[in-house]
C-alpha positions in Angstrom: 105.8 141.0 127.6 101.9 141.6 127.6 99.0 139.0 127.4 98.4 139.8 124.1 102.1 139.6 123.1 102.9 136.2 124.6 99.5 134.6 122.6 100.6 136.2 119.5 104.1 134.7 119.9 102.4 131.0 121.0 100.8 131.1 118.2 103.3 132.0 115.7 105.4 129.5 117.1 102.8 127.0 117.4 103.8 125.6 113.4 103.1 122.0 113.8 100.4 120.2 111.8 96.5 120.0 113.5 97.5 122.1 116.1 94.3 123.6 118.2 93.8 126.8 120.4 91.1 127.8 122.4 91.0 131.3 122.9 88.7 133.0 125.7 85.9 135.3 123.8 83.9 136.7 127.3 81.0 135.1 129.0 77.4 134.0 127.4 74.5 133.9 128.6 75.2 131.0 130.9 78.2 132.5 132.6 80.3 129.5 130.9 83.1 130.6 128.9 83.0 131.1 125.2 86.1 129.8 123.3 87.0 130.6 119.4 88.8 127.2 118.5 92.1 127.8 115.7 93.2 125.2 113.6 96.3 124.9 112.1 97.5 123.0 109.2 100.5 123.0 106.7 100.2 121.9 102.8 99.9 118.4 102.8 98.4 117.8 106.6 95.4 117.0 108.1 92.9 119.6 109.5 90.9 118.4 112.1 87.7 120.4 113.8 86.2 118.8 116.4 83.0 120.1 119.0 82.2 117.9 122.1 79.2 115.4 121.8 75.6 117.9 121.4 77.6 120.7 119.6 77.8 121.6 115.9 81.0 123.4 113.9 80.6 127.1 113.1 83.0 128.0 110.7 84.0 131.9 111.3 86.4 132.3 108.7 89.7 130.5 107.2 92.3 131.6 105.0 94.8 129.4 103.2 97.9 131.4 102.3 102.2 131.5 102.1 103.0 133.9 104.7 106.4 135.6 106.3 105.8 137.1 109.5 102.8 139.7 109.1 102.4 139.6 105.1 99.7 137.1 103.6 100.9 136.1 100.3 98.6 133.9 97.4 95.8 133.5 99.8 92.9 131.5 98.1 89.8 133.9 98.7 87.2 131.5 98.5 89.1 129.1 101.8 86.7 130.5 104.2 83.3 129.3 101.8 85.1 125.8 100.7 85.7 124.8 104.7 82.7 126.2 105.1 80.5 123.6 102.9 83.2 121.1 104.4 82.5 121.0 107.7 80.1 123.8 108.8 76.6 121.7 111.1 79.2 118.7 111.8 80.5 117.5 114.9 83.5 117.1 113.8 85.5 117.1 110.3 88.8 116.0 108.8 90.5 116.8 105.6 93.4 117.6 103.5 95.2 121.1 103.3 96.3 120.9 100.0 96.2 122.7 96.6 94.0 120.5 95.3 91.1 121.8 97.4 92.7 125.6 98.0 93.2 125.8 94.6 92.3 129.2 94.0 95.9 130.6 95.3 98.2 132.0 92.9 101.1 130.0 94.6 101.5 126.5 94.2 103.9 124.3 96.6 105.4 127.2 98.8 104.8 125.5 101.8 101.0 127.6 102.7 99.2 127.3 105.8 95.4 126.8 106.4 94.4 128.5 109.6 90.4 128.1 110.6 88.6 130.3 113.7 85.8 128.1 114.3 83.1 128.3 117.2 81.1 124.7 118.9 77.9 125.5 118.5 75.0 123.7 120.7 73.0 121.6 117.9 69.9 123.8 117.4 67.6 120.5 116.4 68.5 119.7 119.8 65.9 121.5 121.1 63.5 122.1 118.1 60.8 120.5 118.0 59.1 118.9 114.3 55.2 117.5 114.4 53.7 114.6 113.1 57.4 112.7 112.3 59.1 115.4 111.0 62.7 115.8 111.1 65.0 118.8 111.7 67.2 119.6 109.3 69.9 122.6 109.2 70.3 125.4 107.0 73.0 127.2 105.6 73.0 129.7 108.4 72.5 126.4 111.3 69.0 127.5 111.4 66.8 124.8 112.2 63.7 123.9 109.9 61.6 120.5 109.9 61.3 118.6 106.8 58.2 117.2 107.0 56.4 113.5 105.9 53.4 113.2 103.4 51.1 116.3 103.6 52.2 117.8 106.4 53.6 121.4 106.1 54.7 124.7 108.3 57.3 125.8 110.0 56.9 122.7 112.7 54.9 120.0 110.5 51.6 121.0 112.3 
């Protein structure tokens, strides 16, 4: 059995509720490892994505959905957008996989799955710098911006 194969098989065996990989995705520009973190999560569980202290979710994409073996069955499209606005610029975020929030699958209590690919991120207002009191703040993308005090304008406040 190949690499490949035995990670595939860990992680289809790997069923259990808040269960987290870290898979090695090459080098950056450090020469630190990158790692794409998985969450798992069954209906009714907790999902938990958490970064170490100075780093920032990045959701890459989720999909909540009934599955047997290979074949994705009443996927909600939307799962990667609504964990997205759930946890995307945190540290770290917890929350129910349920139909209640996935609630755009056609199947309802069949036992689906949430699995999240998710990146830590080092927090961008970490080394941003705002003028004259201003405060980073993150966009939608994690781009940093200032939001600045009284008149005070620009890019940086200045």
């Amino acid at each position: 059995m190949g690499l490949l194969q035995a990670l595939v098989l860990a992680v289809m065996l790997a069923g259990s509720q808040g269960h987290r990989n870290k898979w090695w995705n090459g080098w950056d520009n450090e020469n630190t490892y990158k790692y794409q973190n998985t969450e798992y999560c069954f209906e009714g569980g907790e999902a938990d994505l958490e970064c170490p202290d100075g780093y920032l979710i990045d959701i890459n994409w989720a999909v909540y959905k009934y599955s047997y073996y290979r074949y994705y069955r009443c996927s909600d499209p939307k799962a990667s957008q609504k964990v997205k606005a759930f946890c995307d610029g945190l540290n770290s975020c917890t929350f129910t996989c349920d139909d209640q929030l996935f609630n755009d699958t056609t199947c309802t209590n069949r036992n689906e799955r949430l699995i999240v690919w998710y990146k830590c991120v080092p927090d961008p207002c970490d080394s941003f710098y705002c003028a004259n009191g201003g405060m980073c703040k993150l966009g939608s993308d994690l781009e940093p911006m200032c939001q600045c005090l009284g008149d005070w304008n620009g890019t940086r406040c200045d």
